[in-house]
N, CA, C and O atoms as a GROMACS GRO file, in nm:
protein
  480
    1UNK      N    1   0.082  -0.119   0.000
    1UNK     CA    2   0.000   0.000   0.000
    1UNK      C    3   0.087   0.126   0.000
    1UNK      O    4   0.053   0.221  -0.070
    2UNK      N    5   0.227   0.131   0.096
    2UNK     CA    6   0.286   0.244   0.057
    2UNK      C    7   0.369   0.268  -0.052
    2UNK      O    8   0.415   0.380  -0.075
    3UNK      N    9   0.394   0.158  -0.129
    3UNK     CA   10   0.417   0.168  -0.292
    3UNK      C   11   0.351   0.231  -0.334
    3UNK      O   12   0.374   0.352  -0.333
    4UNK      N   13   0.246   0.183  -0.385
    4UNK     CA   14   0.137   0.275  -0.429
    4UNK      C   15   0.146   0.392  -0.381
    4UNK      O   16   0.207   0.472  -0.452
    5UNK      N   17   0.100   0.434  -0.269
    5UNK     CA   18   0.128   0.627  -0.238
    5UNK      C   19   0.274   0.693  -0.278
    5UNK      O   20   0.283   0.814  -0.297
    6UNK      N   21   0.365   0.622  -0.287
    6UNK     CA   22   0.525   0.676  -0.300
    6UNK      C   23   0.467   0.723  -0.449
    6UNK      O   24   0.454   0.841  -0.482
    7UNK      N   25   0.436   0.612  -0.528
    7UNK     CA   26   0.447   0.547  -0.684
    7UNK      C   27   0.372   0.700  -0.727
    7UNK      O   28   0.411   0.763  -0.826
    8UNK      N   29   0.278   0.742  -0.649
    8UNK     CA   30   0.181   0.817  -0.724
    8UNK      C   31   0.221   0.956  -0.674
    8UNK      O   32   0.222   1.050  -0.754
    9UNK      N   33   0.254   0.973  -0.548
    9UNK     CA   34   0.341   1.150  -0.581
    9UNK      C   35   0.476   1.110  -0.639
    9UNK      O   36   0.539   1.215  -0.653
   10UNK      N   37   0.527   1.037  -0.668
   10UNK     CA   38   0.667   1.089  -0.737
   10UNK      C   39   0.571   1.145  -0.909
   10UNK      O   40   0.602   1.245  -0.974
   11UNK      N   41   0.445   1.034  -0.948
   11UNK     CA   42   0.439   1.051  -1.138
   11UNK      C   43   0.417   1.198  -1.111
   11UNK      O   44   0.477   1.272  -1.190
   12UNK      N   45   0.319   1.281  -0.984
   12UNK     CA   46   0.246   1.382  -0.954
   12UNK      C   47   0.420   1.522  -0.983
   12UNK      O   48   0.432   1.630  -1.041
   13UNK      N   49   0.492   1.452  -0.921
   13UNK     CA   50   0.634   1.550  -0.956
   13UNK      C   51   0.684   1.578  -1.055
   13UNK      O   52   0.732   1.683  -1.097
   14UNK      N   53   0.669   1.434  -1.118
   14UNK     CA   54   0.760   1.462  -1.282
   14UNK      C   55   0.634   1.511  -1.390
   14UNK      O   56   0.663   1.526  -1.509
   15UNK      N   57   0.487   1.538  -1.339
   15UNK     CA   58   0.412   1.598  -1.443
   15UNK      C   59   0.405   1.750  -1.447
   15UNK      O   60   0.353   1.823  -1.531
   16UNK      N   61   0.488   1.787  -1.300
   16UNK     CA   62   0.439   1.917  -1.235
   16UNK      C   63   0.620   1.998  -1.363
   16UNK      O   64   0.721   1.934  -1.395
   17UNK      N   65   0.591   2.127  -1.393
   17UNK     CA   66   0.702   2.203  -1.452
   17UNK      C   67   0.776   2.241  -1.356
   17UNK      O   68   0.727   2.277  -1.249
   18UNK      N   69   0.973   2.236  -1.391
   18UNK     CA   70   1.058   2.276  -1.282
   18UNK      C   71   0.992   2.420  -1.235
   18UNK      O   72   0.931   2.451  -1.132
   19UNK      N   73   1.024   2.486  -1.337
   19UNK     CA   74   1.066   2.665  -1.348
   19UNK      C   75   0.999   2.739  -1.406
   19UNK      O   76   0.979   2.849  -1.354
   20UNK      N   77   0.937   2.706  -1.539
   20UNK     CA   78   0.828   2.812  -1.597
   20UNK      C   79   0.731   2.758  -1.697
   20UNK      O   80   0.752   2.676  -1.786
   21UNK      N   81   0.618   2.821  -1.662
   21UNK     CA   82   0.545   2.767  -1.774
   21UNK      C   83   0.495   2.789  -1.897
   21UNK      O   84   0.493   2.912  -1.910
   22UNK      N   85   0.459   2.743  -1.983
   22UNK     CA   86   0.504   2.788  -2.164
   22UNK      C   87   0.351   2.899  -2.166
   22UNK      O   88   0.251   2.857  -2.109
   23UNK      N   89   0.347   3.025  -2.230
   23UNK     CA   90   0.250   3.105  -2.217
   23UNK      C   91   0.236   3.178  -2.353
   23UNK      O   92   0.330   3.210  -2.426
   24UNK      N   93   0.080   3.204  -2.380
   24UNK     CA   94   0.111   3.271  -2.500
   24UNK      C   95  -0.016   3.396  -2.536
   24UNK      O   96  -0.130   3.349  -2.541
   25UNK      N   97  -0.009   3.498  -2.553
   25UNK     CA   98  -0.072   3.603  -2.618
   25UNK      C   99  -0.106   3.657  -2.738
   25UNK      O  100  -0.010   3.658  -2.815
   26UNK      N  101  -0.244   3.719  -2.799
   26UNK     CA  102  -0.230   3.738  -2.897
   26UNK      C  103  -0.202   3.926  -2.932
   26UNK      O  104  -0.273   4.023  -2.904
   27UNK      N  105  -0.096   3.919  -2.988
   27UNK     CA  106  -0.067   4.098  -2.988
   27UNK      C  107  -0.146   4.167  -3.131
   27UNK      O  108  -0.175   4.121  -3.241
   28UNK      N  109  -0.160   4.279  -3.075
   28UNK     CA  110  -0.196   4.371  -3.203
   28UNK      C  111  -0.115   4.462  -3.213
   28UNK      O  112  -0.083   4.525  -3.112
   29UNK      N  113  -0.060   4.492  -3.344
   29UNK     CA  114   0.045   4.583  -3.366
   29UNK      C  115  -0.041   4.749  -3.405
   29UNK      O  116  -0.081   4.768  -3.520
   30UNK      N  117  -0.056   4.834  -3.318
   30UNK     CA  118  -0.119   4.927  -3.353
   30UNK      C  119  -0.010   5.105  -3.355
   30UNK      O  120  -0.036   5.225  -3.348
   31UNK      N  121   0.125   5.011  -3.371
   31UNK     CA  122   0.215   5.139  -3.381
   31UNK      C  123   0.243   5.227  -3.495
   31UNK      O  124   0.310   5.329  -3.477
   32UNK      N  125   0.201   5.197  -3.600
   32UNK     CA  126   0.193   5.237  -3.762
   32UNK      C  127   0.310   5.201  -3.816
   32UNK      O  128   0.325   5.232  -3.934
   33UNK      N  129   0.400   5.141  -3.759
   33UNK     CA  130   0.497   5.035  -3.801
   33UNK      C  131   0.519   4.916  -3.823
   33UNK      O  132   0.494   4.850  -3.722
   34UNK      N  133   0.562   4.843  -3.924
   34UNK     CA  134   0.598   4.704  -3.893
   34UNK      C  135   0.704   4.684  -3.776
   34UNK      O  136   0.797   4.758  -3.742
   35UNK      N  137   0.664   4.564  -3.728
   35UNK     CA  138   0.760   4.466  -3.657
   35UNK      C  139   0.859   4.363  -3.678
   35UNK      O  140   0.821   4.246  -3.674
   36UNK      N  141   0.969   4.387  -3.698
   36UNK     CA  142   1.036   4.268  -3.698
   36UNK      C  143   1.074   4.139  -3.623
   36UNK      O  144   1.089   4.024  -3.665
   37UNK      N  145   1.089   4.209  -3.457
   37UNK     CA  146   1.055   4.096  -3.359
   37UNK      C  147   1.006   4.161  -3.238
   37UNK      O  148   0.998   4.281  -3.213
   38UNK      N  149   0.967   4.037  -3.152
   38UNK     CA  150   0.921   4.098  -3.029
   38UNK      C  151   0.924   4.026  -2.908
   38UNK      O  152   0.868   3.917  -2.902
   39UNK      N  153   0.984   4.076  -2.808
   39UNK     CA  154   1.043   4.011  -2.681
   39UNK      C  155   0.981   4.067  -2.569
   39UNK      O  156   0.935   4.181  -2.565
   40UNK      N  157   0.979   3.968  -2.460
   40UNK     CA  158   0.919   4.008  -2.355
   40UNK      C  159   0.994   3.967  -2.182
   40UNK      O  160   1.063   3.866  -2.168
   41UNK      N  161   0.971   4.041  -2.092
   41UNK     CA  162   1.055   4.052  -2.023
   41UNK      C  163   0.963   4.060  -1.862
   41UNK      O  164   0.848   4.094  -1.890
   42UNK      N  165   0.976   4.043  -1.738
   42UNK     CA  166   0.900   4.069  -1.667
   42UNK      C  167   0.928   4.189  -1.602
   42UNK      O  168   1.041   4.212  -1.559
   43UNK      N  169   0.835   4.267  -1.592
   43UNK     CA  170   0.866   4.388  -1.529
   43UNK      C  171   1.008   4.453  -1.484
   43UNK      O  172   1.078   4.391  -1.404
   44UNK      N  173   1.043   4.560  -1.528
   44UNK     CA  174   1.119   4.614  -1.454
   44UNK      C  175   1.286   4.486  -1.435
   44UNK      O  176   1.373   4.503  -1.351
   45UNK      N  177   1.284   4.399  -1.513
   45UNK     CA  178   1.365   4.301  -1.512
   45UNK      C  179   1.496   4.286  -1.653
   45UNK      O  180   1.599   4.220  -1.661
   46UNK      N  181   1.447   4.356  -1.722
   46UNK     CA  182   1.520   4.361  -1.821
   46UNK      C  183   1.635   4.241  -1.901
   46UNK      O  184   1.752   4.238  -1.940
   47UNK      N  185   1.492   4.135  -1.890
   47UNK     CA  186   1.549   3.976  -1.906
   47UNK      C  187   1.466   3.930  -2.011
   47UNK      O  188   1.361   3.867  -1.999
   48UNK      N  189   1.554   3.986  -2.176
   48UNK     CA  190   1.432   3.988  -2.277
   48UNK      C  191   1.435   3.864  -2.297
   48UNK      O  192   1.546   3.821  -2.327
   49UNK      N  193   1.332   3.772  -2.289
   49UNK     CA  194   1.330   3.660  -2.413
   49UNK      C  195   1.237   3.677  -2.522
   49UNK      O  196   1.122   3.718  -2.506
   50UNK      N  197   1.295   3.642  -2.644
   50UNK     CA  198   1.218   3.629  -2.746
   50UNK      C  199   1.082   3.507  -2.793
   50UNK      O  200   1.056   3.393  -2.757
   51UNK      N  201   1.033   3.586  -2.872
   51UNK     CA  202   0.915   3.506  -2.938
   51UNK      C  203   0.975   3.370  -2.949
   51UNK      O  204   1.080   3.363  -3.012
   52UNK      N  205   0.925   3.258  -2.897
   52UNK     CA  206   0.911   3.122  -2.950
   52UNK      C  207   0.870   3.062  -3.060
   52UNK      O  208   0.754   3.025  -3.075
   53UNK      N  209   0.955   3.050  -3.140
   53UNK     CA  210   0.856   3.003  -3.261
   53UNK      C  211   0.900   2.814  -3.296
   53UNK      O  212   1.000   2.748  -3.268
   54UNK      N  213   0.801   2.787  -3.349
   54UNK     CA  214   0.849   2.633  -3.361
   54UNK      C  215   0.972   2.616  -3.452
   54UNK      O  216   1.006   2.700  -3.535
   55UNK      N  217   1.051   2.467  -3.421
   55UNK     CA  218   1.208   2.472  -3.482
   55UNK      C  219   1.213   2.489  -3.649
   55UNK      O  220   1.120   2.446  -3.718
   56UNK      N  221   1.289   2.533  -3.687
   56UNK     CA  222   1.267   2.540  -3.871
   56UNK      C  223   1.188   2.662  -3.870
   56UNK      O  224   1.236   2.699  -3.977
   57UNK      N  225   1.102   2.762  -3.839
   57UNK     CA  226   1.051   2.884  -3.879
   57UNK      C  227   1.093   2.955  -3.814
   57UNK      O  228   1.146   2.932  -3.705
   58UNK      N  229   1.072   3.108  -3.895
   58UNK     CA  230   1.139   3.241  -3.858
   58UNK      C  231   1.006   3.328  -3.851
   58UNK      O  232   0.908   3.324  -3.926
   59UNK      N  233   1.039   3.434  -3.703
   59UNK     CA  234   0.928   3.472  -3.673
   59UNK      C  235   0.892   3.585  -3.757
   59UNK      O  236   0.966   3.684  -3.752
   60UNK      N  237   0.772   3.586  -3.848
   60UNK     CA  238   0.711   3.626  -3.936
   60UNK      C  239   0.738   3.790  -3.904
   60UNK      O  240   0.791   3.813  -3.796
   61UNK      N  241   0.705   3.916  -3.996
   61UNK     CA  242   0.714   4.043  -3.902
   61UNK      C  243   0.548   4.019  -3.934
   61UNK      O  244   0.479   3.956  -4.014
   62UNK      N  245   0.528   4.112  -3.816
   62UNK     CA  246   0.425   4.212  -3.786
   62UNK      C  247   0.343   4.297  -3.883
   62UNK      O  248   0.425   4.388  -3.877
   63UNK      N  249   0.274   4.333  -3.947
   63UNK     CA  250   0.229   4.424  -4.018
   63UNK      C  251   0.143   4.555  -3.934
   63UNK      O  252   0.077   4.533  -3.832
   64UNK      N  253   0.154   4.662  -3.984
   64UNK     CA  254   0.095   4.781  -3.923
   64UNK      C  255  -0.084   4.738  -3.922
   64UNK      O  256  -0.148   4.716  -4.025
   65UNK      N  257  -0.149   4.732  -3.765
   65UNK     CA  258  -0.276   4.684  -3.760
   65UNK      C  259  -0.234   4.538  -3.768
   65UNK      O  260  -0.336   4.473  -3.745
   66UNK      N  261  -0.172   4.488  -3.781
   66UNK     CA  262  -0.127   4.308  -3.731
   66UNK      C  263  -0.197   4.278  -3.638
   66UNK      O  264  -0.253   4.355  -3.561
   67UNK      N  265  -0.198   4.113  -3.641
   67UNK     CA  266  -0.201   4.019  -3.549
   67UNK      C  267  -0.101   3.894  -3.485
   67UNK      O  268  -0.033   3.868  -3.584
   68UNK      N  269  -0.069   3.831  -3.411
   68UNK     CA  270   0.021   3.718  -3.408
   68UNK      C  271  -0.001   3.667  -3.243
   68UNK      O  272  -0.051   3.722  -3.145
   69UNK      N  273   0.048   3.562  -3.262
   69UNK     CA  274   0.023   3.514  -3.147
   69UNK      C  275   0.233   3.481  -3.059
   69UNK      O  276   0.323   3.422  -3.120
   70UNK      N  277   0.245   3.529  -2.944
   70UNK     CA  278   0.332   3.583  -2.883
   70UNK      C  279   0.363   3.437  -2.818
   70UNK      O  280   0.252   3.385  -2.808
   71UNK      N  281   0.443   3.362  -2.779
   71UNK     CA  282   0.490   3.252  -2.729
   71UNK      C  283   0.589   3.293  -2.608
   71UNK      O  284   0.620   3.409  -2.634
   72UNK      N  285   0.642   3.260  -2.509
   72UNK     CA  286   0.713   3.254  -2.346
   72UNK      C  287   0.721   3.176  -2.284
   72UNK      O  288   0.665   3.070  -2.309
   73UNK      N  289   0.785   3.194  -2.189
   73UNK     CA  290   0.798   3.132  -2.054
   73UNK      C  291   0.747   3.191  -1.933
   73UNK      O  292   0.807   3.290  -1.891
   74UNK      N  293   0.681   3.164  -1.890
   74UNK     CA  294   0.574   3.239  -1.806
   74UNK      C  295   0.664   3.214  -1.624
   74UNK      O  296   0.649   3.098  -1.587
   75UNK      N  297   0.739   3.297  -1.530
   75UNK     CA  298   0.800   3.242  -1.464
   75UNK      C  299   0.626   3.224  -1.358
   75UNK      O  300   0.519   3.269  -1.399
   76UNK      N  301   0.639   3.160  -1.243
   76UNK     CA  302   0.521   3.097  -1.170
   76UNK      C  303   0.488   3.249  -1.064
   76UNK      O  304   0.376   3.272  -1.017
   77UNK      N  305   0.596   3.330  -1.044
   77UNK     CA  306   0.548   3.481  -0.960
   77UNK      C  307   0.534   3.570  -1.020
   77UNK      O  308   0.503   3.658  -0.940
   78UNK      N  309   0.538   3.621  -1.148
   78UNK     CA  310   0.558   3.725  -1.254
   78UNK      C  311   0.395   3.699  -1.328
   78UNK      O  312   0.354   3.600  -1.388
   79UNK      N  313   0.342   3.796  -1.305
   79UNK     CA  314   0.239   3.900  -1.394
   79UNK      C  315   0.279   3.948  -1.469
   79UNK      O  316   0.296   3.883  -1.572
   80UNK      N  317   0.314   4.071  -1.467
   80UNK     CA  318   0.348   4.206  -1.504
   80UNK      C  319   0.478   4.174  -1.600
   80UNK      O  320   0.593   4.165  -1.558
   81UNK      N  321   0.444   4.162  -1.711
   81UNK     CA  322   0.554   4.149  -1.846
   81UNK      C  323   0.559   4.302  -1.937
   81UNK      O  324   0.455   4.357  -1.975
   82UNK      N  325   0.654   4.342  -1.956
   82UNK     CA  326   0.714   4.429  -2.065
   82UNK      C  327   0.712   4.388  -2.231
   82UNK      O  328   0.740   4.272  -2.257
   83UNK      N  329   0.688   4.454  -2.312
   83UNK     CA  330   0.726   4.405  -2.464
   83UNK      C  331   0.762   4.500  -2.517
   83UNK      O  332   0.695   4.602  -2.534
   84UNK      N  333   0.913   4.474  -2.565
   84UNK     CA  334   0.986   4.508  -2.675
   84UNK      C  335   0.985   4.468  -2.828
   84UNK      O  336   1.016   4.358  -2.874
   85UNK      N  337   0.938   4.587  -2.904
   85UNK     CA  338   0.960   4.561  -3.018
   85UNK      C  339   1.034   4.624  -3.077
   85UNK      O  340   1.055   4.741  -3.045
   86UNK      N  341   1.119   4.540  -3.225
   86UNK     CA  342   1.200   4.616  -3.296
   86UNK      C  343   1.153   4.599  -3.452
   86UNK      O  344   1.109   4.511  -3.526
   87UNK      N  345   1.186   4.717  -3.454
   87UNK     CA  346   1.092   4.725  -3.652
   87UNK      C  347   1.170   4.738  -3.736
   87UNK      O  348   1.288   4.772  -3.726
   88UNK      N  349   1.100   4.707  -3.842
   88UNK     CA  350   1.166   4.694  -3.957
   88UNK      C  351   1.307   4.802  -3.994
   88UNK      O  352   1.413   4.777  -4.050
   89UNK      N  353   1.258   4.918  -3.941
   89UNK     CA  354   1.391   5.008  -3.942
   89UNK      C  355   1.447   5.016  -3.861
   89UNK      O  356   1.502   5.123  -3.835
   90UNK      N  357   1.466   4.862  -3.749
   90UNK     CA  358   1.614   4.851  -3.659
   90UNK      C  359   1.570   4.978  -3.562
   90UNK      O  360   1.670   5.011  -3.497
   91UNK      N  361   1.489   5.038  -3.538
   91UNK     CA  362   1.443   5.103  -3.413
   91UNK      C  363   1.338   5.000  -3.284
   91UNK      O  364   1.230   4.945  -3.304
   92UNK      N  365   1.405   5.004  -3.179
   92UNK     CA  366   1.317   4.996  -3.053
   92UNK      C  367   1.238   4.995  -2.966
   92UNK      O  368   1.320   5.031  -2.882
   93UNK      N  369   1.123   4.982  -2.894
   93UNK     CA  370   1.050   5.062  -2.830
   93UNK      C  371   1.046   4.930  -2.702
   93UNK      O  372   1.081   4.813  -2.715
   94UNK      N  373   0.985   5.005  -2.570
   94UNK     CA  374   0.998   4.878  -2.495
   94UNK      C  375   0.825   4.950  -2.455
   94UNK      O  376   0.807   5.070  -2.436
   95UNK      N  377   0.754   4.882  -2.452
   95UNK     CA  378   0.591   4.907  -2.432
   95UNK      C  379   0.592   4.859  -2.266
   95UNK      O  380   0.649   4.761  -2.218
   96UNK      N  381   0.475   5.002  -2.171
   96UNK     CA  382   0.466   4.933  -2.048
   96UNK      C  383   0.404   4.772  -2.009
   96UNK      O  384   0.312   4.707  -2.058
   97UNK      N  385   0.500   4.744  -1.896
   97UNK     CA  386   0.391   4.645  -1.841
   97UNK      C  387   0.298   4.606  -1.843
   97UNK      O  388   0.234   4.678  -1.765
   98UNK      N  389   0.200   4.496  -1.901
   98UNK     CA  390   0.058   4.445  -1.896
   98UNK      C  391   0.049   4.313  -1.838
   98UNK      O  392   0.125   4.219  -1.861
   99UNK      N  393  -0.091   4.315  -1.730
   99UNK     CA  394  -0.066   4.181  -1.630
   99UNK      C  395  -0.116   4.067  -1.752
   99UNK      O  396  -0.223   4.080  -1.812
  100UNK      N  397  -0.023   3.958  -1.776
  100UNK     CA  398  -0.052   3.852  -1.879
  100UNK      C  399  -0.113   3.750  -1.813
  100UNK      O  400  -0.161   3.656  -1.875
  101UNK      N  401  -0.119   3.762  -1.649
  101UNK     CA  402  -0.195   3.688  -1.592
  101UNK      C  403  -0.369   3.634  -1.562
  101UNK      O  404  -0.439   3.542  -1.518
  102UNK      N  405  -0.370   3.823  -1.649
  102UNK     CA  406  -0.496   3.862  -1.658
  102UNK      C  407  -0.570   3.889  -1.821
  102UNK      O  408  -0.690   3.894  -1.845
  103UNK      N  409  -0.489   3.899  -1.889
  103UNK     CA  410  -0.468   3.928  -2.003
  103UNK      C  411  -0.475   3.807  -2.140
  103UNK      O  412  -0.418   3.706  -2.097
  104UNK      N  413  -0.512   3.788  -2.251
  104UNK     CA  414  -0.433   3.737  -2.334
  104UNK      C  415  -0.493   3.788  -2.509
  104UNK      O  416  -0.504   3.731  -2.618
  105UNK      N  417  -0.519   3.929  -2.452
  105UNK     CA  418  -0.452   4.025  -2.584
  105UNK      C  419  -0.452   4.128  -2.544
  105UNK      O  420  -0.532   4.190  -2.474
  106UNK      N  421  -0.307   4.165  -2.612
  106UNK     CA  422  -0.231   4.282  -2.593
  106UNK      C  423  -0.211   4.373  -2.718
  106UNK      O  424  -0.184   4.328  -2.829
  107UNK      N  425  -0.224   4.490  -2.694
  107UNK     CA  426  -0.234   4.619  -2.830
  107UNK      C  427  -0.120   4.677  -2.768
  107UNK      O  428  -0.090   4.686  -2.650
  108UNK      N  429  -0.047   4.726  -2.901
  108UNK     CA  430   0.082   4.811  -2.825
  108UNK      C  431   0.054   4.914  -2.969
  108UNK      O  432   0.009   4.868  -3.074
  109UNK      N  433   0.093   5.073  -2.947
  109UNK     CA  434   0.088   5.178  -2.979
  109UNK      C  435   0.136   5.290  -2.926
  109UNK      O  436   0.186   5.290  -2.814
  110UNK      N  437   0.125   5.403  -3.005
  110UNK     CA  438   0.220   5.522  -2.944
  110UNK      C  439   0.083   5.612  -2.927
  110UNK      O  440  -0.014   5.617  -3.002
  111UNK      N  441   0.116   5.702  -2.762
  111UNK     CA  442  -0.039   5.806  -2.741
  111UNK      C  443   0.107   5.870  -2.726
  111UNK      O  444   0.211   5.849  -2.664
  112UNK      N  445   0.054   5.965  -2.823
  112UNK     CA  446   0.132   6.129  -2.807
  112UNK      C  447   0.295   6.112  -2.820
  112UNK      O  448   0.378   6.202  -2.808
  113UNK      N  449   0.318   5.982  -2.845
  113UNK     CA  450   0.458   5.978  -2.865
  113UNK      C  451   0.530   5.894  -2.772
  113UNK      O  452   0.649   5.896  -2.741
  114UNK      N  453   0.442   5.826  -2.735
  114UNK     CA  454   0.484   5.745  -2.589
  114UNK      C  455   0.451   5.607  -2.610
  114UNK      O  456   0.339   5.583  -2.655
  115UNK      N  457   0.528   5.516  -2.586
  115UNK     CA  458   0.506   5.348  -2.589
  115UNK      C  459   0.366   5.380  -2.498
  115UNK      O  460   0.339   5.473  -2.422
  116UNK      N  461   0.296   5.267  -2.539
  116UNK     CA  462   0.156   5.266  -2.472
  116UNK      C  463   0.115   5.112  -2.495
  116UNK      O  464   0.124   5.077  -2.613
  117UNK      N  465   0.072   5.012  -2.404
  117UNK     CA  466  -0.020   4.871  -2.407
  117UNK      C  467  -0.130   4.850  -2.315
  117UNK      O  468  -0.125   4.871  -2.193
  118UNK      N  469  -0.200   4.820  -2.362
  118UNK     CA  470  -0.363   4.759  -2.280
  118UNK      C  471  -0.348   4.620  -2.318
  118UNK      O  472  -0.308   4.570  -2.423
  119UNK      N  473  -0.401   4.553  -2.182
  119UNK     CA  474  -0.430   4.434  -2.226
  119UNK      C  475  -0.595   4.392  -2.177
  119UNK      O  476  -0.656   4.430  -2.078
  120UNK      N  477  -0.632   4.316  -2.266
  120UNK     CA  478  -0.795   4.229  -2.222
  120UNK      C  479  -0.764   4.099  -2.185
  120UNK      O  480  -0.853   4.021  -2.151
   0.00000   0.00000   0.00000
């Protein structure tokens, strides 16, 4: 009988993830730019990882008014993610924080000249 109980929290361990879990969003590109890529980071952490894309493809750009769906590592205490995009003309922007916990679409755009994201 205590076979059995050992047997069944160890499978309960190796189904559970070490460190992070795989997460994904759908973005709208509403900056009047294309995108070339786009990385995301948790708050205030400045630990970009990039879009996931499956092995053999390259992550598509963005089109102005785009859609795509955003791939990560979701760490298990982190909400609050950052996104960086870089466009087609090799310029930057890092868009505020949106809770992805709460979230899973995100609009990024410029108000008045300023990185700007909402998420639903």
């Amino acid at each position: 009988m205590r076979y059995k109980w050992a047997l069944g929290l160890a499978m309960l361990g190796v189904a559970a993830p070490a460190f992070a879990d795989a997460w994904d969003f759908i973005l709208t590109n509403n900056t009047g730019k294309e995108i070339k890529t786009i990385e995301v980071s948790p708050a205030g952490a400045n630990q970009w990882q990039p879009n996931k894309v499956d092995d053999g493809e390259k992550a598509k750009p963005i089109k102005p008014a785009g859609r795509t769906t955003i791939h990560f590592d979701k760490s298990a205490t982190q909400c609050k993610w950052e996104v960086k995009a870089t466009f087609a003309d090799d310029t930057t922007a890092v868009f505020p924080a949106v809770n992805l916990c709460d979230a899973s679409f995100v609009t990024i755009r410029y108000a008045n000249g300023t990185p700007a994201a909402t998420g639903s």
